[in-house]
C-alpha positions as a LaTeX table, in Angstrom:
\begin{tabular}{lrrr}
\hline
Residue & $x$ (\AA) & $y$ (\AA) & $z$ (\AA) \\
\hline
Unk1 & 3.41 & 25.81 & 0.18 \\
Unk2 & 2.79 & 22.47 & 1.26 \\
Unk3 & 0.12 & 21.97 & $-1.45$ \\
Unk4 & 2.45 & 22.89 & $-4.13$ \\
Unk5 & 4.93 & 20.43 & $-3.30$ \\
Unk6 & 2.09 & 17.63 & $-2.78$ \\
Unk7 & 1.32 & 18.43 & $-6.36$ \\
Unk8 & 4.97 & 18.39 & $-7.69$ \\
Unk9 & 5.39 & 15.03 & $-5.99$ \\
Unk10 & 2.11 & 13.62 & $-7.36$ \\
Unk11 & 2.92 & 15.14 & $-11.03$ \\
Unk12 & 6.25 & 13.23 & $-11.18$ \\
Unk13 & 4.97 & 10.00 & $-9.57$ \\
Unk14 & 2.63 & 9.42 & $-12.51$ \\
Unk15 & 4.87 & 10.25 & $-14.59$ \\
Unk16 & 7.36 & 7.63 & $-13.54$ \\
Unk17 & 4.11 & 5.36 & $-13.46$ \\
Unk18 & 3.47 & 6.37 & $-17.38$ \\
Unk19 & 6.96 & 5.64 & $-18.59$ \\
Unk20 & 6.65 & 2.53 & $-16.46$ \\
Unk21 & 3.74 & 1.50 & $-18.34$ \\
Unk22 & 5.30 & 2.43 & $-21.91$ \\
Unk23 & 8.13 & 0.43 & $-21.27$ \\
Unk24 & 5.98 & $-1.79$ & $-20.41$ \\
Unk25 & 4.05 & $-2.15$ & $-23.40$ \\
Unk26 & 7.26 & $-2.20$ & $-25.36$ \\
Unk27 & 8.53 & $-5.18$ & $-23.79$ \\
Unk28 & 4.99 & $-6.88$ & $-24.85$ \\
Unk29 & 5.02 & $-5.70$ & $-28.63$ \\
Unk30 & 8.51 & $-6.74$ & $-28.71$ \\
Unk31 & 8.59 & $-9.89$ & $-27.71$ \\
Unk32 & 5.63 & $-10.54$ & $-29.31$ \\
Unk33 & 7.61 & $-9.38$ & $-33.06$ \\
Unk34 & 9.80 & $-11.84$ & $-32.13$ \\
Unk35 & 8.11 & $-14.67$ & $-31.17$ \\
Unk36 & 6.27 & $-14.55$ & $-34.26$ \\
Unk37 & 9.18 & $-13.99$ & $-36.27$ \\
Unk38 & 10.40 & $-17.13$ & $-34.53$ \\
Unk39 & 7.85 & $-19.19$ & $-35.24$ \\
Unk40 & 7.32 & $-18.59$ & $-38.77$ \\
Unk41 & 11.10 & $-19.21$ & $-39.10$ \\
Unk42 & 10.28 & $-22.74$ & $-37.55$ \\
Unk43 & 7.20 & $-23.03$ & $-39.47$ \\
Unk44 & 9.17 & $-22.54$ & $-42.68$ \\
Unk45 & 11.55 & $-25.06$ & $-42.39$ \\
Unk46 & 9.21 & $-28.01$ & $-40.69$ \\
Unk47 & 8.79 & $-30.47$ & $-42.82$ \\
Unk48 & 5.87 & $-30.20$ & $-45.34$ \\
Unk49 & 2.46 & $-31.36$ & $-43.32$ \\
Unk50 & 3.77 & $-30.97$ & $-39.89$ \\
Unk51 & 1.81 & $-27.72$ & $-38.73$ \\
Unk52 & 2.56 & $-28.07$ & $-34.86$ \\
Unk53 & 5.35 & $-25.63$ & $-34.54$ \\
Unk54 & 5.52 & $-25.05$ & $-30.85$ \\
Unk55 & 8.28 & $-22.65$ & $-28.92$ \\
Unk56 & 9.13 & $-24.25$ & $-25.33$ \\
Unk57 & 9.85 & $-22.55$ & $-22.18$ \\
Unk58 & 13.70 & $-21.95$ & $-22.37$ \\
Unk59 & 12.75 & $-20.36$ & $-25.68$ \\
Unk60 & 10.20 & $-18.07$ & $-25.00$ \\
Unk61 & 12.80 & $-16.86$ & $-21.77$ \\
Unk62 & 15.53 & $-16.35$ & $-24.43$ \\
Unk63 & 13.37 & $-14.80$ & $-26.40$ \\
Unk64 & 11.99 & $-12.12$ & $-23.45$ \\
Unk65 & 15.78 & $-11.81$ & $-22.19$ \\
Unk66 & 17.00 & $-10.76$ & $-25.27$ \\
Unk67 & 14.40 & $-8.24$ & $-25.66$ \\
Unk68 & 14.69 & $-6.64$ & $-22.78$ \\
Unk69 & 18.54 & $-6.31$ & $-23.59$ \\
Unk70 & 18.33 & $-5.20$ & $-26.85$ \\
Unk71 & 15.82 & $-2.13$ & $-25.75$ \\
Unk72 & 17.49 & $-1.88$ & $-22.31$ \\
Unk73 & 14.01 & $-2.29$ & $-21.11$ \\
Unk74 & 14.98 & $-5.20$ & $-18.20$ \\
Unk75 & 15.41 & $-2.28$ & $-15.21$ \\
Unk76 & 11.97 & $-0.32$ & $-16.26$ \\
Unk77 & 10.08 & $-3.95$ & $-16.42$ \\
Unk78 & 11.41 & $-4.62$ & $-13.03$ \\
Unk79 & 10.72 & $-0.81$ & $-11.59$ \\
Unk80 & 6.77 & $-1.88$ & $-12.51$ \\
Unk81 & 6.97 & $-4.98$ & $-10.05$ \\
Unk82 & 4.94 & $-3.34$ & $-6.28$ \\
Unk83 & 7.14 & $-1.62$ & $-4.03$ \\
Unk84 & 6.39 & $-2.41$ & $-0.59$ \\
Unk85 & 7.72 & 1.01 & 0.62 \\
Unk86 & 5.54 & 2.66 & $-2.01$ \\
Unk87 & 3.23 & 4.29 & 0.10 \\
Unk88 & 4.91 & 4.82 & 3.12 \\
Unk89 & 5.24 & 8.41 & 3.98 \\
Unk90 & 6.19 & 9.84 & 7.68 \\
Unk91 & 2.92 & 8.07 & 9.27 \\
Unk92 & 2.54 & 6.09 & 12.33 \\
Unk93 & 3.85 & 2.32 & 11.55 \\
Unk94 & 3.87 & $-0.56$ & 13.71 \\
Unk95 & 7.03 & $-3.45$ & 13.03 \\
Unk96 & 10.34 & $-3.41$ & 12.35 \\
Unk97 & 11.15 & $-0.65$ & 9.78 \\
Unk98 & 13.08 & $-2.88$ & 7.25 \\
Unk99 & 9.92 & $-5.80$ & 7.13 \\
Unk100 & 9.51 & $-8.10$ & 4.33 \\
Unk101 & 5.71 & $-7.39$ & 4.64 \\
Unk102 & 4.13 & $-3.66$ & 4.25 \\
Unk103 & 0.59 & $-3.05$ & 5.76 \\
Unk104 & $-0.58$ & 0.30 & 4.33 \\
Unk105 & $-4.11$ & 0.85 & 5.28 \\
Unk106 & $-5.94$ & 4.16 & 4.76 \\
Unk107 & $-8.84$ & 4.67 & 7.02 \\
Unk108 & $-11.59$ & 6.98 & 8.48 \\
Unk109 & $-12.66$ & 7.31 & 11.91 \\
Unk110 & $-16.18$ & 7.20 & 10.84 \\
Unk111 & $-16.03$ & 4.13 & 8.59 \\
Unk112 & $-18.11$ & 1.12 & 10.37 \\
Unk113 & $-16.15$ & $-1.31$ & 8.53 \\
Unk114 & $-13.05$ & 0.29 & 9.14 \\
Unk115 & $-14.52$ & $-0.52$ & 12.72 \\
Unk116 & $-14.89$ & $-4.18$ & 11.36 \\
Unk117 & $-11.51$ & $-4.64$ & 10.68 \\
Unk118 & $-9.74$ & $-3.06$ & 13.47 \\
Unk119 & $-12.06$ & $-5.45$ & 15.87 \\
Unk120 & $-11.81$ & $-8.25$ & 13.83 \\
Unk121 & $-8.89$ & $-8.31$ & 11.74 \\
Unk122 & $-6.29$ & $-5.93$ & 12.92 \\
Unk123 & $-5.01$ & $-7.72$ & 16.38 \\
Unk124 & $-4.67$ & $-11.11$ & 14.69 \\
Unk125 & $-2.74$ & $-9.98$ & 11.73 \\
Unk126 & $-0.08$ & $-8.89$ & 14.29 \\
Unk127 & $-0.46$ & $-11.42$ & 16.82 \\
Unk128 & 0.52 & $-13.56$ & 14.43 \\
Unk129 & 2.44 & $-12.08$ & 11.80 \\
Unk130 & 3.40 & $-9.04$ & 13.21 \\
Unk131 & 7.43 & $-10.12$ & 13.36 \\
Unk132 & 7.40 & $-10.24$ & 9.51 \\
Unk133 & 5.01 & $-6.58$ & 9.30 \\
Unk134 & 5.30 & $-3.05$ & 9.18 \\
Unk135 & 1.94 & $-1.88$ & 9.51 \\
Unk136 & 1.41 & 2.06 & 8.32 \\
Unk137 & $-1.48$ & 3.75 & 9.35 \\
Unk138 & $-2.67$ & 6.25 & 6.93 \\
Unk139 & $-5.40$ & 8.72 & 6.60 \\
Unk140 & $-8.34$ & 8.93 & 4.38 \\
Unk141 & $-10.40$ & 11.14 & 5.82 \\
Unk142 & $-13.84$ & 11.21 & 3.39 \\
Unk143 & $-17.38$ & 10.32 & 5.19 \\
Unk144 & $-18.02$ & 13.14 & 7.48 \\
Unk145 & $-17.58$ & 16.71 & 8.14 \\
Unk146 & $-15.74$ & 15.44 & 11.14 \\
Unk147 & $-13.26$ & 12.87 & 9.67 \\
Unk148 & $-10.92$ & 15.41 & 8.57 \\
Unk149 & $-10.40$ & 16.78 & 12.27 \\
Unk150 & $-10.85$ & 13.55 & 13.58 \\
Unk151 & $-7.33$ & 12.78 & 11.55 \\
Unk152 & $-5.72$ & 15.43 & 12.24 \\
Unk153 & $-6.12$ & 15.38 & 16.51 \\
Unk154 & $-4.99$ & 11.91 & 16.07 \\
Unk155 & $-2.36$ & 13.28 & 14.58 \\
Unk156 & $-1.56$ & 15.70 & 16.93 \\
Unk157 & $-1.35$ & 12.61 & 19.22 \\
Unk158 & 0.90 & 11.53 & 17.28 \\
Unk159 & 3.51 & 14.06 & 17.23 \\
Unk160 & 3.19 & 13.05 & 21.98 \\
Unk161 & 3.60 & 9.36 & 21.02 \\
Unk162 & 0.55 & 8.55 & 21.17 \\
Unk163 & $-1.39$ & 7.53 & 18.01 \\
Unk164 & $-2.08$ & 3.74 & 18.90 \\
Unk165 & $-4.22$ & 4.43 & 22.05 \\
Unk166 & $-6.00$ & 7.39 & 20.43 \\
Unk167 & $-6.46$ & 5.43 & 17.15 \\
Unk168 & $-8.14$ & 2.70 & 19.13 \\
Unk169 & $-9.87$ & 5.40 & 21.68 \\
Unk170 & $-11.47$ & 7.05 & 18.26 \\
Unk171 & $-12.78$ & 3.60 & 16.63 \\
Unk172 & $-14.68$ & 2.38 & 20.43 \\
Unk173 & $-16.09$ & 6.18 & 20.35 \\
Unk174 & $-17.10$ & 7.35 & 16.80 \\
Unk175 & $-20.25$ & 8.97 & 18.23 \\
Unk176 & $-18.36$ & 10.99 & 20.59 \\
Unk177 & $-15.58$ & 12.61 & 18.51 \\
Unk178 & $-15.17$ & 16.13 & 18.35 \\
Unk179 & $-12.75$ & 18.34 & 20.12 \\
Unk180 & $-14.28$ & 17.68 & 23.70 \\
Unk181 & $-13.36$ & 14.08 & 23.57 \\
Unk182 & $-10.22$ & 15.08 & 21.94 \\
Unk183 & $-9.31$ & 16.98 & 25.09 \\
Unk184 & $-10.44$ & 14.05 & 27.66 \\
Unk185 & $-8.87$ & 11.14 & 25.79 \\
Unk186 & $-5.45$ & 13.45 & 25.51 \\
Unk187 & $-5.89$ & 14.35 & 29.12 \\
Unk188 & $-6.55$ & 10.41 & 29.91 \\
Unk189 & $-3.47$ & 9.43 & 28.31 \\
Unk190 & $-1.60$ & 12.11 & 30.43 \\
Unk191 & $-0.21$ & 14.22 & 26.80 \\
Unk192 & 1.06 & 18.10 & 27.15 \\
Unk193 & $-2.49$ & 19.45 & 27.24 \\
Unk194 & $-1.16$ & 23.04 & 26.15 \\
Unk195 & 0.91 & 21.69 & 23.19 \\
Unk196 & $-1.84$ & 19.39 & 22.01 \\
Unk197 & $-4.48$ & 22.44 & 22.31 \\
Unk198 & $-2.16$ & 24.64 & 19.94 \\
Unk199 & $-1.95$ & 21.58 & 17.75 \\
Unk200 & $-5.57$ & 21.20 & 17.22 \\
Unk201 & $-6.10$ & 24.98 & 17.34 \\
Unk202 & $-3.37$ & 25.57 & 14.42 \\
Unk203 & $-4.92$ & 22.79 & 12.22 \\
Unk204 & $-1.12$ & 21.75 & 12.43 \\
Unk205 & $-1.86$ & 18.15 & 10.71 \\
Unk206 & $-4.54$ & 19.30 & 8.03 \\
Unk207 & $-2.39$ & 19.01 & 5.26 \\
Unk208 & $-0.88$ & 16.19 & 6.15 \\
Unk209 & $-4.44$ & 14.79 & 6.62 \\
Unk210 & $-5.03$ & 15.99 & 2.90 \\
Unk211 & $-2.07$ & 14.92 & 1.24 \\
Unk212 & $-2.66$ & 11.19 & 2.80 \\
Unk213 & $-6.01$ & 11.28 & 1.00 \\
Unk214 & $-4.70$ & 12.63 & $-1.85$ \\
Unk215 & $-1.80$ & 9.47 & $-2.08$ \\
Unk216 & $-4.45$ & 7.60 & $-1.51$ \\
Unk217 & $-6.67$ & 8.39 & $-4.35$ \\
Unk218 & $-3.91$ & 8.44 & $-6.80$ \\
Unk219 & $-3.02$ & 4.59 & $-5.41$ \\
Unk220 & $-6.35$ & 3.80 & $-6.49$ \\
Unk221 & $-8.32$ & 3.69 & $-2.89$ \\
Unk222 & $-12.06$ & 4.60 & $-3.91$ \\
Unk223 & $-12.95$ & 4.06 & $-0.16$ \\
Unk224 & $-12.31$ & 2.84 & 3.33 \\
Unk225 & $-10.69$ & 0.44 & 4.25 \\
Unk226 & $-8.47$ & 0.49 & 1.68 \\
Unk227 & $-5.18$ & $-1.61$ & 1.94 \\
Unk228 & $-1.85$ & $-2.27$ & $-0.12$ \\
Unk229 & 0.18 & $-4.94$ & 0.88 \\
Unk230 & 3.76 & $-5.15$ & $-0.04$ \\
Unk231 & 1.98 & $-2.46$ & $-2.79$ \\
Unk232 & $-1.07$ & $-4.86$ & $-4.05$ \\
Unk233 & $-4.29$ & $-3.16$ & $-3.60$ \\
Unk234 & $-6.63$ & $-4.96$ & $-1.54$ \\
Unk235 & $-9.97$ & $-3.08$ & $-0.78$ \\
Unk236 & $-12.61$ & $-3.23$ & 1.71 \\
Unk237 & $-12.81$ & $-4.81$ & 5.45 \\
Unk238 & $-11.76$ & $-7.90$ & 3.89 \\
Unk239 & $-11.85$ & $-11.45$ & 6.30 \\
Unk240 & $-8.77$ & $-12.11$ & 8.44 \\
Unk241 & $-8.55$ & $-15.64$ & 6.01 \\
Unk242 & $-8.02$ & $-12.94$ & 2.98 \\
Unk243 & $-5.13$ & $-11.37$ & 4.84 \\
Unk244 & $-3.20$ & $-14.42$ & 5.69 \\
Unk245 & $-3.40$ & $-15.87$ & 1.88 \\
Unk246 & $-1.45$ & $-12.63$ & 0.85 \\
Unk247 & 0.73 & $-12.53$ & 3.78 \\
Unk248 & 1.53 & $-16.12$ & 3.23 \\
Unk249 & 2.45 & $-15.41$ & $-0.63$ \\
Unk250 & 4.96 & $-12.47$ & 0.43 \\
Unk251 & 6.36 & $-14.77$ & 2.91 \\
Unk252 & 6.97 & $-17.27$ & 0.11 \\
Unk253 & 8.33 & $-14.49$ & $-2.00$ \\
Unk254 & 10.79 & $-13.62$ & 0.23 \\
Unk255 & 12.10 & $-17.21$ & 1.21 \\
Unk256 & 10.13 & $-17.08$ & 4.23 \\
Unk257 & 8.88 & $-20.75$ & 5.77 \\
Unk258 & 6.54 & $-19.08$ & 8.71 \\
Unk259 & 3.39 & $-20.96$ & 10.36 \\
Unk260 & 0.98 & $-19.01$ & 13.01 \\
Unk261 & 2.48 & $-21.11$ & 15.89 \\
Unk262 & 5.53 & $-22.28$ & 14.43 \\
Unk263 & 8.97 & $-21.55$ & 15.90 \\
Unk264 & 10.71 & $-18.79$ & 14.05 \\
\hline
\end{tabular}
C-alpha cells in the first residue's frame, strides 16, 4: 500500500536524521575532551603567572580534524550539512534539474499568503534567478475541506502537462474551486477531458497529495508557505529582499559571481 511504504520511508529518514545527530554530538564532546586536555597541557607548562593560555585557529582545526579521524565521524558530520535535493520527490519543478539552487515550497490553494507570494515573490525570483533554480512545487494541503482535492486535480493536470497554468488558474480563483472549475479550466487549457475526469473521479493523486504533507511536516513546515532552500527552512510569505539574501549566499557557496542584470 502506498501508505505503508510512505511510512517505511519516513521511519528510516529519521532514523538516518538521529544517527546524524549522534554523530553529531560526538564530534562536539570530543573535540571538546580534547581541547581541554590541550589547554591544560599548555596551561601546565606556561610559565608561573602567565594565565592567558590561548589555542589559535590552525589548532583548534587540528584539533577537530583529528577527531573526526580518530572516530571516523568526518563523513556523518558532513551527511548533516542541507541537501538541496532533500525534498525533492516526483513533483512539478521549474529549472534545470542539476541547479545549484533548490526552491522547495509547499503550498495550499487556499492560503492568502501563499497568494502573496506567488503575486509578489514568485515571478521575480525566476526572472531573475531562475538560470541558477530548480523550483519544486509541493503540496500541503491543510486549511480547507477543499485543499486536499484542490491538490490533487492540479495534479491530475499534471500528469497532461499542465500544472503551471492550473497552479496559477487555482491561486487568481480560490473562491471558485471545486470540481466545476476543475472541468472548465482543464477544458480551457484544451487537456483529455475523459482522462482528466477518471483522474479526479479515482482520487488518482490523493496519496500523493498526503504523502507531500506528510514530508512536509516531518521537514518541519507548521504552515503555508513553507520553503527550504538548498534544504534551509524558511517559513512564511517572506519579502522578495529575504529570498535574494539566501539565494545570493548559495550562489557564493557554490563559486557563483551572479548580479540581477549582470551578464552570465
Amino acid at each position: 500500500m502506498p501508505e505503508d511504504n510512505a511510512t517505511n520511508q519516513h521511519d528510516k529518514r529519521d532514523a538516518s536524521a538521529s544517527m546524524s545527530r549522534i554523530g553529531l554530538n560526538y564530534v562536539v564532546i570530543a573535540v571538546a575532551f580534547a581541547l581541554a586536555g590541550l589547554l591544560m597541557g599548555r596551561a601546565a607548562f606556561a610559565p608561573a603567572g602567565d594565565r592567558a593560555v590561548t589555542v589559535d585557529e590552525a589548532q583548534l582545526r587540528a584539533v577537530i580534524e583529528s577527531v573526526l579521524d580518530e572516530y571516523d565521524l568526518g563523513e556523518t558530520a558532513a551527511e548533516a550539512a542541507p541537501d538541496r535535493f532533500a525534498l525533492v520527490d516526483d513533483d512539478p519543478y521549474l529549472g534545470e534539474e542539476d541547479a545549484p539552487i533548490v526552491i522547495v515550497e509547499f503550498s495550499d490553494f487556499f492560503c492568502s499568503f501563499c497568494k502573496r507570494h506567488f503575486d509578489l515573490t514568485f515571478e521575480p525570483i525566476l526572472e531573475n534567478y531562475g538560470q541558477y533554480i530548480r523550483y519544486v512545487y509541493r503540496d500541503f494541503a491543510r486549511l480547507t475541506a477543499e485543499s486536499t482535492p484542490a491538490s490533487a486535480a492540479a495534479q491530475c493536470a499534471f500528469a497532461q502537462g499542465k500544472f503551471w497554468e492550473f497552479r496559477a488558474a487555482f491561486f487568481d480563483n480560490a473562491s471558485e474551486l471545486g470540481r466545476d472549475f476543475y472541468l472548465k479550466t482543464a477544458e480551457d487549457y484544451e487537456l483529455d477531458i475523459e482522462e482528466y475526469t477518471a483522474c479526479l473521479d479515482e482520487g488518482r493523486y490523493i496519496d500523493e497529495v498526503e504523502i507531500d504533507g506528510f514530508d512536509g511536516q516531518i521537514a518541519g513546515v507548521r504552515g503555508t508557505p513553507g520553503f527550504f532552500i538548498n534544504g534551509q527552512i524558511l517559513s512564511g510569505a517572506q519579502p522578495y529582499s529575504i529570498f535574494e539574501r539566501m539565494i545570493q549566499r548559495e550562489l557564493a557557496k557554490a563559486g557563483i559571481e551572479y548580479k540581477p542584470g549582470a551578464a552570465g
